[in-house]
N, C-alpha and C positions, 0 to 999 in steps of 0.2 A: 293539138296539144301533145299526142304522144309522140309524132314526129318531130317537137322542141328536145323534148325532153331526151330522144333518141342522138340527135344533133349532141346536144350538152352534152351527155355521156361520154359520145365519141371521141370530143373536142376536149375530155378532160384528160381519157386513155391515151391521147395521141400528144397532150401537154406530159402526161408520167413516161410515158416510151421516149419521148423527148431529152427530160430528166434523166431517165435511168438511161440514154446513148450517152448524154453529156456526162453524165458520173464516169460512168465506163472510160469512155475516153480520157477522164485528169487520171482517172488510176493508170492506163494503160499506159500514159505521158510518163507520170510519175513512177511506174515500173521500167519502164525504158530509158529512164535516166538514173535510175538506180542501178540498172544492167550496166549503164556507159561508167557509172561511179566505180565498179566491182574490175569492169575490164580495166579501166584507168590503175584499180588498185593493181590489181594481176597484173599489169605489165609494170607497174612501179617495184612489185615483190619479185618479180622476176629478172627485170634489170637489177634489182639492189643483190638476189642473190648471185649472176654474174659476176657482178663489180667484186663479190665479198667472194669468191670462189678463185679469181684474179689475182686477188688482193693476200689468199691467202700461199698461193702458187708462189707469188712472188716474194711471200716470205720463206716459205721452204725453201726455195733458191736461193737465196740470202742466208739461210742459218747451212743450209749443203756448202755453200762458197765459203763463208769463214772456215766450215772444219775443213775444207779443202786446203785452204790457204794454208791449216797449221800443219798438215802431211807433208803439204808443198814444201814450206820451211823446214821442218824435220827432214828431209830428201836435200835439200838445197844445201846441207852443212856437210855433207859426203857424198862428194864426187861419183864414189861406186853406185849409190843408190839412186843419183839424178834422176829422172824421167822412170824410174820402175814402177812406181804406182800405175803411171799413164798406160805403162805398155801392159801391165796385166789387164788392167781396165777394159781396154781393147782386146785384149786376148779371150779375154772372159766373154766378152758382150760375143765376136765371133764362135767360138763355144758353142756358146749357149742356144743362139737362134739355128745353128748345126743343128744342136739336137733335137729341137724342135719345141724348144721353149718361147712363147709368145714375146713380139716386142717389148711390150710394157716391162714386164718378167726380167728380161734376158738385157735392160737397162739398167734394170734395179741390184742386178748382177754386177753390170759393170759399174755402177757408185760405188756396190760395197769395194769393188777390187782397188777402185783411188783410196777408200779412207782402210786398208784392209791390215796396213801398219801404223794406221793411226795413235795405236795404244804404245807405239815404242816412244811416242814422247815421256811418257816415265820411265823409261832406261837412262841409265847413265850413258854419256856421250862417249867415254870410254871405253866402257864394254859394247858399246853396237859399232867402233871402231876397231876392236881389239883386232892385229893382224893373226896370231895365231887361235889354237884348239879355247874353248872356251872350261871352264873351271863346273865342277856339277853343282856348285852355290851360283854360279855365273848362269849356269843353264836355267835355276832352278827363277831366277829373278826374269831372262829374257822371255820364259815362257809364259811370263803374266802381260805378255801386249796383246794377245788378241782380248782378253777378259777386260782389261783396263780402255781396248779399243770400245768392247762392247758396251762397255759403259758409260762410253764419252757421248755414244750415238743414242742408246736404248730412251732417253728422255723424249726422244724424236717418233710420235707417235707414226707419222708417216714414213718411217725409217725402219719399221719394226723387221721386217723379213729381211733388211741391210747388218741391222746390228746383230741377228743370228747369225749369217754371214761370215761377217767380222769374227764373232767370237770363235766359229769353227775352222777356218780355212787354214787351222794348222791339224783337224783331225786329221789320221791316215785308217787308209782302208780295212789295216789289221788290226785295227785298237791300238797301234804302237804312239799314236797323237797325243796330242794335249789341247786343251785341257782339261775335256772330261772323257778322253779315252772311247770317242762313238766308232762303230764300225761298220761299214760296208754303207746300207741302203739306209741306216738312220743316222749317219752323215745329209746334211739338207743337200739337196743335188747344185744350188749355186756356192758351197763352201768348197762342196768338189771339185766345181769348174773352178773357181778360184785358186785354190790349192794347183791343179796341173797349170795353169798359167805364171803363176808365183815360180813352181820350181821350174820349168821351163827358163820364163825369163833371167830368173838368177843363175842358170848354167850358162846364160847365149851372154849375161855379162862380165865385167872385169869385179873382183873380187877382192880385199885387202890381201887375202893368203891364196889367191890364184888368179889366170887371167882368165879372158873368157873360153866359154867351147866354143866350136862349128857348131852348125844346127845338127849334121851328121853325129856329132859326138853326143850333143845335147840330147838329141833325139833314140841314142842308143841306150842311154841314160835312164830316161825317165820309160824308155820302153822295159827296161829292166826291173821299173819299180813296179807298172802295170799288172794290174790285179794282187800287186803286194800291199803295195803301201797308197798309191791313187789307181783312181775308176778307171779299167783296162780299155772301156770303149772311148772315154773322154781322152785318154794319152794320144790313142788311133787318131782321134777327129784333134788333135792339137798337134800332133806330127804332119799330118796331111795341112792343116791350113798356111802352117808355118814355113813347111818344105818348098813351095815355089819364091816364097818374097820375105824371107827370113827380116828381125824385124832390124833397125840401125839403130844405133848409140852413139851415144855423142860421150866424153868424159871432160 
């Protein structure tokens, strides 16, 4: 009798160990496919923020291209000016990675330098043609393109360190700049590099009231201005790039 009774026990222990493996198991099923549900999700949120990080790249280059196009155009209507965004652009980006500003950086350089006369689409077409000395009401209207530049771009969140840029690359190193008159090291150091690449380019070109310099000429020039009016070590590293393979012009 008591070894029935021993038997039935067992047989009932060994029916609940049973039970309690089979439960375990639909949970353990059921967690493992909720694992596969969470990865599926993860790689669906992961692909969709690719696509949307893509998606948003290729609109920044789309809204950088229009304002490009409208520089371009602005450039396209005078001859003198053709191809000078491009060439500071370039000049800048060489520059920059000189000095030992990171690639990213020392790009972001060279955009501001294409859109860096952007803002003279509000000048009269007159006055950014006029062949002689300009008038100090004359001066006082040209000197609002980089501020009008800065403002064309500043809505561009991903632009932000372009449209400072823009707005300064007419300061000079003695305060003698515009438009708000910064001097030396709080000048941003890519309106800097901009700025020596700007006046550079605009002496190596043909001019309404001059023609162009030699680089020798050019380069005696802006050495003269070095640690006056631009950064003394950025003229050095823009005399030096410039001096073997001076840049060409077309008009």
């Amino acid at each position: 009798m008591a070894g029935s009774v021993a038997l039935s026990q067992a047989l009932s222990y060994a029916r609940d160990l049973k039970s309690l493996y089979e439960s375990s198991r639909v949970r353990e099923r059921e967690l493992e496919q909720t694992q596969e549900r969470l990865r599926n999700a993860y790689q669906q949120s992961l692909q969709y923020a690719i696509d949307l990080r893509k998606t948003y790249r290729r609109l920044q280059q789309a809204i950088f291209q229009s304002l490009l196009g409208l520089a371009n155009a602005l450039e396209a209507k005078d001859p003198y000016t053709r191809g000078h965004s491009e060439r500071v652009a370039a000049l800048a980006r060489r520059i920059a990675l000189e000095v030992g500003v990171a690639p990213g950086a020392a790009d972001t350089i060279a955009r501001a330098g294409l859109l860096h006369d952007l803002g003279k689409i509000a000048i009269p077409e007159g006055l950014l043609r006029k062949p002689g000395a300009l008038t100090g009401d004359e001066w006082a209207v040209m000197r609002q393109h980089p501020v009008v530049g800065a403002q064309i771009v500043a809505p561009l969140e991903f632009f932000a360190v372009g449209a400072v840029i823009v707005r300064h690359h007419h300061e000079r190193h003695d305060g003698s700049g515009y438009p708000d008159g910064l001097r030396g090291a709080l000048i941003p150091l890519g309106a800097r590099i901009v700025a020596v690449a700007d006046v550079y380019d605009a002496l190596v070109s043909d001019r309404p009231y001059r023609s162009r310099l030699s680089h020798a000429e050019a380069a005696r020039l802006i050495g003269v201005e070095a640690g006056r009016t631009l950064d003394a070590h950025l003229v050095a590293l823009c005399i030096r790039l410039t001096g073997d393979a001076p840049p060409q012009h077309s008009v």
